[in-house]
Backbone as CSV, one residue per row, in Angstrom:
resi,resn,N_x,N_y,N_z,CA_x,CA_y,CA_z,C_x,C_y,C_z
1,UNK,-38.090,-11.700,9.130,-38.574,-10.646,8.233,-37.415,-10.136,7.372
2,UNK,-37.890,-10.240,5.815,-36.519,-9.799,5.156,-37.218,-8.330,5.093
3,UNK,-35.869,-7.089,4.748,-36.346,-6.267,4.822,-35.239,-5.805,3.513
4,UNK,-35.690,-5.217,2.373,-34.918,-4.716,1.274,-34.381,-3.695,1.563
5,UNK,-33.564,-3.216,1.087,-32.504,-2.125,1.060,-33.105,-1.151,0.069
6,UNK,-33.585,0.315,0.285,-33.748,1.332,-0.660,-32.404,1.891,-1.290
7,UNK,-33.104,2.985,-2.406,-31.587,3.785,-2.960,-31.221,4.825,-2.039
8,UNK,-31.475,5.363,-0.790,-31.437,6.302,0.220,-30.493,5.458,1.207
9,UNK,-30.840,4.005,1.370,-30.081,3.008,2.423,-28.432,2.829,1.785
10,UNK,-29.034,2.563,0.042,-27.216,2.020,-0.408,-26.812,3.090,-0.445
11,UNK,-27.431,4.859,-0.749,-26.471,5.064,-0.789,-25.707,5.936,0.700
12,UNK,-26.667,5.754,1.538,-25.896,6.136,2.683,-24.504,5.034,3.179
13,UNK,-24.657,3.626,2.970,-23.962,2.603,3.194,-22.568,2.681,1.975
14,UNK,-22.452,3.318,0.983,-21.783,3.577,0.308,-20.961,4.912,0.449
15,UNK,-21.764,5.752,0.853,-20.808,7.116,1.558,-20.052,6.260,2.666
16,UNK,-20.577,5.930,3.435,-19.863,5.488,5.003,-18.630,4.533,4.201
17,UNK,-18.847,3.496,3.126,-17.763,3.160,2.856,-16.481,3.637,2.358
18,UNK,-17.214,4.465,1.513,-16.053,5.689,0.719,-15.293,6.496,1.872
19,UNK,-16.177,6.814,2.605,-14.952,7.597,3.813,-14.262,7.063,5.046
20,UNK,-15.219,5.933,4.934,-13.703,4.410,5.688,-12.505,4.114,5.176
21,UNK,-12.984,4.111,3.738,-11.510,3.620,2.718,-10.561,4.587,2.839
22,UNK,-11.512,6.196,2.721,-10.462,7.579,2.788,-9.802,7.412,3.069
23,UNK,-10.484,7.040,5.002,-9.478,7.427,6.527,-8.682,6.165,6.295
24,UNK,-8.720,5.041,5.382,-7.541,3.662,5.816,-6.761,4.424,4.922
25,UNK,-6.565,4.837,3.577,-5.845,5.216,2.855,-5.228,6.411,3.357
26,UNK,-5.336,7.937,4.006,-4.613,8.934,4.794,-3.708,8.080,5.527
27,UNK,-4.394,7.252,6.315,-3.435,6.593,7.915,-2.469,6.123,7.124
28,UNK,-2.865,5.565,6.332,-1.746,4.475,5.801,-0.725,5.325,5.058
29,UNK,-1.268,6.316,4.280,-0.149,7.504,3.865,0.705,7.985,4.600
30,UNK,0.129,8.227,6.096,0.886,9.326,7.096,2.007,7.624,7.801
31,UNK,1.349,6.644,7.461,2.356,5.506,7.813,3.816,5.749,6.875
32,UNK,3.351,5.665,5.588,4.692,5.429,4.837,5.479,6.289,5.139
33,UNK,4.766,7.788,5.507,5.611,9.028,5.666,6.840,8.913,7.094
34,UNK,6.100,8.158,8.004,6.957,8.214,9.297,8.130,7.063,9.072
35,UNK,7.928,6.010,7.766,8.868,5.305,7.682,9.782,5.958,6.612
36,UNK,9.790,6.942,6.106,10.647,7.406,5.252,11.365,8.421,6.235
37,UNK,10.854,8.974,7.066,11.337,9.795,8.205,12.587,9.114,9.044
38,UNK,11.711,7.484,9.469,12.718,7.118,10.421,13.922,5.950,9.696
39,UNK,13.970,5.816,7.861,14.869,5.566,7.686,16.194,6.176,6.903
40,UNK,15.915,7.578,7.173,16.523,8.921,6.731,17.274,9.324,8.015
41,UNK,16.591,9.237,9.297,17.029,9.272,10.314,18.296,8.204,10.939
42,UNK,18.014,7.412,9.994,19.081,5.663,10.733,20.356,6.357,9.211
43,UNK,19.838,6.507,7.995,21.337,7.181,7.542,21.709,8.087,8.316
44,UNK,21.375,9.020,8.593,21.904,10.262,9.081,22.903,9.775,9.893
45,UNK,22.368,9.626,10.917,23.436,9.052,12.376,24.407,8.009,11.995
46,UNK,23.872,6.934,11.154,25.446,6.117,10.602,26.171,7.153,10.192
47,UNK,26.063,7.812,9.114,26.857,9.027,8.539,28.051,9.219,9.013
48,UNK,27.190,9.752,10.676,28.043,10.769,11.513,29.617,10.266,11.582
49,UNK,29.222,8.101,12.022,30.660,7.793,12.141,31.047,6.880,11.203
50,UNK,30.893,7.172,10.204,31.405,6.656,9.007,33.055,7.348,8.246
51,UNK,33.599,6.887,7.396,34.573,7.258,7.012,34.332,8.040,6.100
52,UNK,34.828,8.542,5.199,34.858,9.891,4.401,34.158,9.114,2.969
53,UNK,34.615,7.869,2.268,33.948,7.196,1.973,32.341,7.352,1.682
54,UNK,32.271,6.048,2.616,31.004,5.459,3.115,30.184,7.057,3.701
55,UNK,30.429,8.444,4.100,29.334,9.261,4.178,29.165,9.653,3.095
56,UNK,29.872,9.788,2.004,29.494,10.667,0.408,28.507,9.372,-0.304
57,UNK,28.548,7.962,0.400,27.736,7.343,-0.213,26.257,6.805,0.398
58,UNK,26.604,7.269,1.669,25.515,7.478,2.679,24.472,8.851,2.649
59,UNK,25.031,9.348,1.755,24.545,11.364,1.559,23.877,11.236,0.356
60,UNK,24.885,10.410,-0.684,23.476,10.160,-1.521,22.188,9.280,-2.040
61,UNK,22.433,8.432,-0.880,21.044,6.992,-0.242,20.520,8.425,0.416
62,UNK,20.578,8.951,1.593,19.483,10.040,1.892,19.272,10.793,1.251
63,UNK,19.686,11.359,0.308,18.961,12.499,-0.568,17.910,11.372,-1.450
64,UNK,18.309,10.492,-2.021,17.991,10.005,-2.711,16.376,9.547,-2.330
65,UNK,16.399,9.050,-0.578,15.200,8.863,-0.123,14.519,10.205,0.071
66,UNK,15.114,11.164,0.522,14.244,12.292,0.959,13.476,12.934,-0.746
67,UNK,13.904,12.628,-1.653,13.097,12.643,-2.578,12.060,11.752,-3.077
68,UNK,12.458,10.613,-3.134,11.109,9.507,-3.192,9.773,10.258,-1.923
69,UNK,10.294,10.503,-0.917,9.397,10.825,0.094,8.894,12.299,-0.103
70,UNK,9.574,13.021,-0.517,8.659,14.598,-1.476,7.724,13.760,-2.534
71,UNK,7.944,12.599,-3.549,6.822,12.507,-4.534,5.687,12.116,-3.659
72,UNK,6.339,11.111,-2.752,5.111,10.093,-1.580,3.843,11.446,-1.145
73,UNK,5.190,12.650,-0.560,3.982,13.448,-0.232,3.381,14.148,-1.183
74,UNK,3.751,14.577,-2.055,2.639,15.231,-3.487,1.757,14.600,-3.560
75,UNK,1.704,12.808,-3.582,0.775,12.174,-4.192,-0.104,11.455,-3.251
76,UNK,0.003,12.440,-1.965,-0.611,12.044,-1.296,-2.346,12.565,-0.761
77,UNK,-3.042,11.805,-0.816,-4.473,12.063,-0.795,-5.040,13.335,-0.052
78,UNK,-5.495,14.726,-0.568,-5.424,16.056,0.204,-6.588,15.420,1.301
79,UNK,-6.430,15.969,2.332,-7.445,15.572,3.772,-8.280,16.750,3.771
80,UNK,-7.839,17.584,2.707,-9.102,18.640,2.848,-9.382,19.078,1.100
81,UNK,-10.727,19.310,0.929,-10.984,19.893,-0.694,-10.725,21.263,-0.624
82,UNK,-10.103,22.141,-1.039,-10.071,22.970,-1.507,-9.538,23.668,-2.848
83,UNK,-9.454,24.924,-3.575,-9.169,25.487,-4.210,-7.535,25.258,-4.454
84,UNK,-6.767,24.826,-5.772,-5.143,25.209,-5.168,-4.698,24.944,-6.808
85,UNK,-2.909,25.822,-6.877,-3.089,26.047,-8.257,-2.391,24.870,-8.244
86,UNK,-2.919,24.172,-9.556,-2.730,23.297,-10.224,-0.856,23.314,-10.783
87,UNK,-0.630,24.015,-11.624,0.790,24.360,-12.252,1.794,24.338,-11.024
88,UNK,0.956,24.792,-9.908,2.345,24.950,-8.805,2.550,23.223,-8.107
89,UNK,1.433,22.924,-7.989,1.145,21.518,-7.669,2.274,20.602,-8.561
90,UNK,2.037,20.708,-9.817,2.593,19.491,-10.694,4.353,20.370,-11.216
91,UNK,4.552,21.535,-10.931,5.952,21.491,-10.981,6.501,20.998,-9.777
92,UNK,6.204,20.561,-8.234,6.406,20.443,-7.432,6.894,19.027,-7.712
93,UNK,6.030,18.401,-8.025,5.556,16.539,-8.681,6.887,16.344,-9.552
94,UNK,6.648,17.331,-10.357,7.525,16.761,-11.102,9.037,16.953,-11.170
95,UNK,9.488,17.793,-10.379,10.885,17.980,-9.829,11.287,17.442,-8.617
96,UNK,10.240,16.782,-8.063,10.827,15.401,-7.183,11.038,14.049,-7.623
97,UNK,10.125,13.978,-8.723,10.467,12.710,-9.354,11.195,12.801,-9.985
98,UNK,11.695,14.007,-11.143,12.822,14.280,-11.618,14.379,14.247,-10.799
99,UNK,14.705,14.322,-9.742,15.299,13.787,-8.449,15.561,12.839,-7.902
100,UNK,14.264,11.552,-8.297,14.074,10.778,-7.372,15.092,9.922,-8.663
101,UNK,14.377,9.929,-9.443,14.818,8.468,-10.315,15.006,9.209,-11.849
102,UNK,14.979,10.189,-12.160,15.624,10.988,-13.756,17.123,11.143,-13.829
103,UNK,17.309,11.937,-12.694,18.275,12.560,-12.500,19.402,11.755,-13.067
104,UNK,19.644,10.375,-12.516,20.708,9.629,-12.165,21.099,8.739,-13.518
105,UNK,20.005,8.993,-14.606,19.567,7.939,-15.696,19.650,8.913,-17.189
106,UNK,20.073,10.074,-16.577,20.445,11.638,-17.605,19.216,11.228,-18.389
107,UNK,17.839,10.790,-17.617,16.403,11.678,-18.723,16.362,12.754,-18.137
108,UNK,15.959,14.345,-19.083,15.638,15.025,-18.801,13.969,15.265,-18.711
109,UNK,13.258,15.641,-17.487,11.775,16.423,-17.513,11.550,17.627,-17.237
110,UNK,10.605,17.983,-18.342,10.484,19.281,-18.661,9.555,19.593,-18.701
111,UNK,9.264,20.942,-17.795,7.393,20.949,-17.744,7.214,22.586,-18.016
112,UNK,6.049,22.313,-19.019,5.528,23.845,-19.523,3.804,24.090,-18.871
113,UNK,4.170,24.958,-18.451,2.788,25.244,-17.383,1.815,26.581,-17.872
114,UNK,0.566,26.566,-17.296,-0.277,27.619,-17.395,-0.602,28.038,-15.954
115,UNK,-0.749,28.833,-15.582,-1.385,28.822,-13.537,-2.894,28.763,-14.083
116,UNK,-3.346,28.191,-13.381,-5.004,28.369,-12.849,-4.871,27.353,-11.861
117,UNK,-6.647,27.147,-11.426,-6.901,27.209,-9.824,-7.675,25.717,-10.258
118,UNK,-8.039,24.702,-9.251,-8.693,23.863,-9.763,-8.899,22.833,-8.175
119,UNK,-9.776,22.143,-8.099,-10.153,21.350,-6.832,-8.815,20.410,-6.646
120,UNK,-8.527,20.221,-5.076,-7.513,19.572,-4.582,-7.357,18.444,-4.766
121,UNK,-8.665,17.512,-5.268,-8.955,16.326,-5.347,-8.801,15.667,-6.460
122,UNK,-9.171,16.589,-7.352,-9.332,16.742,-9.145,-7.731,16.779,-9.467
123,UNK,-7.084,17.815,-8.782,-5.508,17.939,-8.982,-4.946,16.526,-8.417
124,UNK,-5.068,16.532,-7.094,-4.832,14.958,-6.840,-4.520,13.688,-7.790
125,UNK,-5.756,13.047,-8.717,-6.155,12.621,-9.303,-5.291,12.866,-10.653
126,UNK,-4.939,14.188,-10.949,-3.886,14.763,-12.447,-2.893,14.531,-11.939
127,UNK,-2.676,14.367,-11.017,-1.141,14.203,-10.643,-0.560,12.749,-10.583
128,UNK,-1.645,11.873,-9.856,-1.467,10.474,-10.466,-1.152,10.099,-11.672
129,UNK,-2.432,10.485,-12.399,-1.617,10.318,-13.929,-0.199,10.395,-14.226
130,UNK,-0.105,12.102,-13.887,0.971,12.538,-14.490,2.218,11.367,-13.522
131,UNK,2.143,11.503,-12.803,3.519,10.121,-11.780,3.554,9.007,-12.949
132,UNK,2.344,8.474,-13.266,2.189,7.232,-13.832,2.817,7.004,-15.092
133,UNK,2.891,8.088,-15.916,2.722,8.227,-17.700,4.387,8.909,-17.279
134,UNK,5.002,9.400,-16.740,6.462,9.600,-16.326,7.210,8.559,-16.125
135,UNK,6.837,7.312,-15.417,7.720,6.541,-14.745,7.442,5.485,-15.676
136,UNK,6.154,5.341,-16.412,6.171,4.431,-17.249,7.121,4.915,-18.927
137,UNK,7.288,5.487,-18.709,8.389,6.936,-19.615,9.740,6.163,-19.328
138,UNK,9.965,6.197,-18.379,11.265,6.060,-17.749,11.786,4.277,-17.448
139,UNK,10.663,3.755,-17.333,11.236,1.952,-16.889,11.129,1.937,-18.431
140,UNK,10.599,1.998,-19.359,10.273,1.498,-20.805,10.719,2.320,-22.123
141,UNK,10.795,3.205,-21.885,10.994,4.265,-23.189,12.812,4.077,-23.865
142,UNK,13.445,4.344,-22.416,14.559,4.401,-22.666,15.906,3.327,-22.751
143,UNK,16.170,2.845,-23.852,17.019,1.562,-23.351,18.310,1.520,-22.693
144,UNK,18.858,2.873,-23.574,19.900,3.034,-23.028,20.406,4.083,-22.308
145,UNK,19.367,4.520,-21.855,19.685,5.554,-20.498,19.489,7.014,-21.834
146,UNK,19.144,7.889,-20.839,19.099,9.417,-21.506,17.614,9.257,-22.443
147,UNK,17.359,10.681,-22.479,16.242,11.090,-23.308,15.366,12.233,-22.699
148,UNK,14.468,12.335,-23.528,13.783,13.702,-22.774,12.468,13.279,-22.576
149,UNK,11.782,13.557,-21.111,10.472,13.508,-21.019,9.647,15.196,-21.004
150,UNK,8.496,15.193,-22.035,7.992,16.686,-21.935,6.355,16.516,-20.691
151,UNK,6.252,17.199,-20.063,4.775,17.402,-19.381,4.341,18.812,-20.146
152,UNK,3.160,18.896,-20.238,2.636,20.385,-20.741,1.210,20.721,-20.130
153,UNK,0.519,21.291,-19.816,-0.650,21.627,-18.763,-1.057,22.704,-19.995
154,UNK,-2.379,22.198,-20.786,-2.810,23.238,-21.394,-4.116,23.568,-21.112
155,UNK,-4.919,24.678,-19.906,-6.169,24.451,-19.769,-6.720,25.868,-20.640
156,UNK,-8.277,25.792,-21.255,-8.801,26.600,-21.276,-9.999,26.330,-20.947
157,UNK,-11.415,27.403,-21.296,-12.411,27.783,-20.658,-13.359,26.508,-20.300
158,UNK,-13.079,25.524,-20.904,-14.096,24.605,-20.986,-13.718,23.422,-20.307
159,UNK,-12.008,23.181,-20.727,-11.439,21.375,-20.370,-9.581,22.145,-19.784
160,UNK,-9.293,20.828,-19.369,-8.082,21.009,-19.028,-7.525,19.884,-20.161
161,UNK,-6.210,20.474,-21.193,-5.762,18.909,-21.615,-3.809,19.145,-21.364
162,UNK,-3.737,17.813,-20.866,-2.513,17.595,-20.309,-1.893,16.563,-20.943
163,UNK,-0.205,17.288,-21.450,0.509,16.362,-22.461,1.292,15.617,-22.008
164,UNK,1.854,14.321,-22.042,3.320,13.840,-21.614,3.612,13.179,-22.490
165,UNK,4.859,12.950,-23.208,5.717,12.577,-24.372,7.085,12.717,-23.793
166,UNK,7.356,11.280,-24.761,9.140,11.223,-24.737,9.400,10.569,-26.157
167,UNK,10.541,10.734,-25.887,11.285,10.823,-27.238,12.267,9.363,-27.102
168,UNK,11.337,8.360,-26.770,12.419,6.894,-26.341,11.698,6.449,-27.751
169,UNK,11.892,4.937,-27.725,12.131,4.037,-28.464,10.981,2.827,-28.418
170,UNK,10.969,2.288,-27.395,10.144,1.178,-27.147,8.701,1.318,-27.985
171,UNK,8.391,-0.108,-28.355,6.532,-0.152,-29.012,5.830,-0.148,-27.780
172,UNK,4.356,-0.411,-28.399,3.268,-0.262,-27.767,3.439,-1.771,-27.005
173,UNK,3.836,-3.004,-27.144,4.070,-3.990,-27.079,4.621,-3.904,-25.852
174,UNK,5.300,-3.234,-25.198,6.753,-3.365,-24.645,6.112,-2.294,-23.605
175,UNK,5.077,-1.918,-23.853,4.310,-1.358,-22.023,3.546,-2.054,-21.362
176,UNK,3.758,-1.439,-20.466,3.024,-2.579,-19.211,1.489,-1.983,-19.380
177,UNK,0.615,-3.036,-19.506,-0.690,-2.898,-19.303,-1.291,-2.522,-18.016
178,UNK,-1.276,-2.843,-16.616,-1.518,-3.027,-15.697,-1.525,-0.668,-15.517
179,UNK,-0.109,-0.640,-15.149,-0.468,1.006,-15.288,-1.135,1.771,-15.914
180,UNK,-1.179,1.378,-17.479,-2.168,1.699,-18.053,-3.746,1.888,-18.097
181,UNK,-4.307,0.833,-17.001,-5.341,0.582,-17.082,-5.872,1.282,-15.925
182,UNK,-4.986,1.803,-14.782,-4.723,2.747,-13.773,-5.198,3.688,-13.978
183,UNK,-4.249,4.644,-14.898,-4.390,5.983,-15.727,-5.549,6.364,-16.700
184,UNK,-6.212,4.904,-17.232,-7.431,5.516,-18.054,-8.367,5.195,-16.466
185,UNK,-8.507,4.596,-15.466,-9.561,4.734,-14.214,-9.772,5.987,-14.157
186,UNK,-8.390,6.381,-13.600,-8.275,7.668,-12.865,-8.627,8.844,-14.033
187,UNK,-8.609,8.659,-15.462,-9.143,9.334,-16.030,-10.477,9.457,-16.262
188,UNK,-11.181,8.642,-15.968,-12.433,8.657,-15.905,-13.394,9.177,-15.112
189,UNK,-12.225,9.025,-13.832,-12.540,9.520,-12.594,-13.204,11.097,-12.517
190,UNK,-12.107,11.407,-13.419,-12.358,13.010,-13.700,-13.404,13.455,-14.903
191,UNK,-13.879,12.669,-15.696,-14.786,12.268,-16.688,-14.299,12.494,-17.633
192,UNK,-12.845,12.572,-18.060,-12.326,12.864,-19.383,-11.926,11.156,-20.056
193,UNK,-10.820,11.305,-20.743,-10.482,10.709,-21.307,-9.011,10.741,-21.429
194,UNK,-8.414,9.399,-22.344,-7.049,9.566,-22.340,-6.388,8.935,-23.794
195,UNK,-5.643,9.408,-24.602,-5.483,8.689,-26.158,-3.810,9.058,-25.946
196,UNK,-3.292,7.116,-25.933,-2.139,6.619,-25.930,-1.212,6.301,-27.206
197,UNK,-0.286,7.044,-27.680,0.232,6.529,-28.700,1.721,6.385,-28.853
198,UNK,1.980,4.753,-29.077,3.400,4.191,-28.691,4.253,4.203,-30.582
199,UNK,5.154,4.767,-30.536,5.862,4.607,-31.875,7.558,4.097,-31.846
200,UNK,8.122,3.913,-32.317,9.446,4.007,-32.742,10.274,5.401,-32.676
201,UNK,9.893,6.762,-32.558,10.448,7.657,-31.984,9.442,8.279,-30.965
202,UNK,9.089,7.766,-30.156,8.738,8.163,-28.757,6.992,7.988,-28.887
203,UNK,6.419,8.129,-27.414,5.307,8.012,-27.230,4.464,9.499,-26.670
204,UNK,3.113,9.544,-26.851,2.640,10.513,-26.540,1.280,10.259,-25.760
205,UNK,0.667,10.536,-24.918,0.169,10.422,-24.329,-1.047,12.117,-23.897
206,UNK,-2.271,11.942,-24.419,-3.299,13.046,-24.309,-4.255,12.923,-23.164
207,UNK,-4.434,13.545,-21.967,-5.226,13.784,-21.086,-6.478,14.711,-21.553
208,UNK,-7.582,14.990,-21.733,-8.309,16.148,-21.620,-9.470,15.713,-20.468
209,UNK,-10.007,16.743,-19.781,-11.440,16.392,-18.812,-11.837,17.703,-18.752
210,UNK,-12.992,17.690,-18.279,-13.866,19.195,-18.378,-13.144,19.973,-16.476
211,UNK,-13.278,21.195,-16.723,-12.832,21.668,-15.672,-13.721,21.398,-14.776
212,UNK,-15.337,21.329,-14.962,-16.013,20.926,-13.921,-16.637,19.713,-13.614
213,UNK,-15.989,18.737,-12.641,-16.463,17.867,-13.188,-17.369,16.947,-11.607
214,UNK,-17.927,16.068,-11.493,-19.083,15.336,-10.852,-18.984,15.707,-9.038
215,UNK,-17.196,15.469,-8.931,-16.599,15.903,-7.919,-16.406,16.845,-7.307
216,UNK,-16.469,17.813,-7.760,-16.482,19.380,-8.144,-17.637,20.343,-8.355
217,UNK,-18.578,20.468,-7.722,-19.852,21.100,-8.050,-19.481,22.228,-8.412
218,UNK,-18.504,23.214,-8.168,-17.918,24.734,-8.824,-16.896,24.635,-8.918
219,UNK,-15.664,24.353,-10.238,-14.288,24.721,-10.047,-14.250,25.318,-11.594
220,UNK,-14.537,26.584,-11.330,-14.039,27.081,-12.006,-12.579,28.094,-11.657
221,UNK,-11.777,28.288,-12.707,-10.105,28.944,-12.725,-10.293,30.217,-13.793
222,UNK,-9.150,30.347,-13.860,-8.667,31.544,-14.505,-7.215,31.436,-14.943
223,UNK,-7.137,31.537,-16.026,-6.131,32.041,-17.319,-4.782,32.065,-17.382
224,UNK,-4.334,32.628,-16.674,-3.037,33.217,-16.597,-2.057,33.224,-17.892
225,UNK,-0.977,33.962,-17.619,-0.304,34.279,-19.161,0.792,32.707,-18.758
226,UNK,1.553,32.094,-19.647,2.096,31.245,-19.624,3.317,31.193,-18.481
227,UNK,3.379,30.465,-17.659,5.051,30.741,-17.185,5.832,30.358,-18.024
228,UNK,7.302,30.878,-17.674,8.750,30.664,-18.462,8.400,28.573,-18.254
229,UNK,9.464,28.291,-18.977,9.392,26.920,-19.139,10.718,26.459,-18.643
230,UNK,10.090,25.523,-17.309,11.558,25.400,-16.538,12.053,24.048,-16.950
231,UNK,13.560,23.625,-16.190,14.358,22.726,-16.131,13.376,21.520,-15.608
């Protein structure tokens, strides 16, 4: 007896998949995390009996990891939805990656923020981007080291739109497609959109999506006056 599948069957069989993938994707997060733990832990203790040397260059391999492992955890999948501000979220993001791999390459990132409130998941999701449209900033923009990357978070009543621009060099030619095609998913995800533009003095890059969006049955925020505009 064949027996067909209703739209009540796929889509119960489709939830159950979506929150299998969740729980492989958390585990596997809280995996990378214990290996950034325990190879922070194996510098440390060489350190101890190392020469004066070899620890100032052992001090900055661990800092160096304990920051890759602050972005790992920003961008890591929230295990719970809730409410959380957005601006505090992505200065967090972005002064670890600024750490991880700016720092050392004299690009400067610079992020101008608004506070409001917005779903954990939705932020999640902006924050990918924002990792993505940074680092693709940073392997490509710049040839010869230095430059400035800007982030800007501009939401009002209706959409959130989020800027990133630098001031490098490279064409449209000379980016990698593959990330790209990442960043417009994940933009979709959120039901907005994304408009890429590569020039000869730098590239710019436009996020906008509605504040409420499929994922989100209520997220609505609030306003706030601008913060100062940090380092």
């Amino acid at each position: 007896m064949i027996r067909f599948l209703g739209q009540a069957d796929v889509e119960v069989l489709t939830s159950e998949v979506f929150d299998e993938a969740r729980l492989l994707l958390r585990e596997f997060s809280h995996r990378i995390d214990n290996e950034f733990t325990s190879a922070i832990g194996v510098i440390s203790i060489a350190a101890r009996s190392a020469n004066d040397e070899a620890k100032v260059t052992l001090a900055a391999v661990e800092d160096r990891l304990q920051n890759y492992a602050l972005v790992h955890h920003a961008l890591r999948m929230p295990e719970h939805t809730s409410r959380i501000d957005a601006a505090a979220y992505l200065r967090q993001l972005c002064r670890a990656i600024s750490r991880s791999k700016l720092d050392s390459k004299g690009i400067e990132l610079r992020f101008v923020e608004r506070t409001f409130q917005m779903n954990s998941e939705r932020c999640w999701r902006l924050g990918l981007i924002v990792s993505e449209l940074i680092t693709n900033s940073e392997r490509h923009a710049f040839d010869n080291g230095g430059g400035s990357i800007r982030v800007e978070l501009l939401p009002s009543l209706s959409s959130v739109e989020c800027r990133v621009t630098d001031n490098g060099t490279c064409e449209a030619n000379a980016r990698p497609g593959h990330g790209l095609k990442i960043v417009e998913a994940l933009a979709k995800s959120l039901g907005g959109t994304i408009d890429q533009r590569f020039g000869p003095h730098g590239a710019t890059a436009v996020l906008i999506f509605p504040t409420k969006g499929l994922d989100a049955k209520a997220d609505p925020y609030v306003v706030e006056a601008a913060s100062p505009e940090p380092h």
